[in-house]
Steps between C-alpha positions, in 0.01 A plus 500: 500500500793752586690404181159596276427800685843627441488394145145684489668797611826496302320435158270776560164289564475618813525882539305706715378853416372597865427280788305703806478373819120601627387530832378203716831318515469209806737345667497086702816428707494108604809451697789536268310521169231823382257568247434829331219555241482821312239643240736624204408694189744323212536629137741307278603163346560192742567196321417591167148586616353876477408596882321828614282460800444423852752179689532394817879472560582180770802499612664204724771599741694287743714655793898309529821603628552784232125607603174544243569326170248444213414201432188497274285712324189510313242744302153476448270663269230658687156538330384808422202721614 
């Protein structure tokens, strides 16, 4: 998955014009591991594919000697109103 993403980005099939963070980011702490969801506006190309909308940005974080390193992340189209 890192090795595509990278490739995404390096051929140019993933390029974002504007990614905004909105408001109503939360945050779960469970011991040495957290949560965040965020609503984000993204306009761009991610994998090849036209985007321009509403996500919800996941991302997976897990706490270790060096302290908070990602680990995982995910978007999801949210529908629109």
């Amino acid at each position: 998955m890192k090795e595509q993403n990278l490739a995404n980005i390096k051929s140019g099939a993933t390029e974002l014009d504007t990614m905004i963070e909105e408001d109503g980011m939360m945050v779960r702490v469970y011991q040495n591991s957290a949560v965040t969801t965020t609503p984000v506006t993204i306009k761009g190309q991610y994998s090849g594919q036209h985007v321009n909308g509403l996500y919800r940005s996941t991302l997976f974080w897990v706490k270790g000697p060096a302290g908070w390193q990602l680990v995982c992340d995910e978007l999801t189209a949210l529908a629109t109103k």
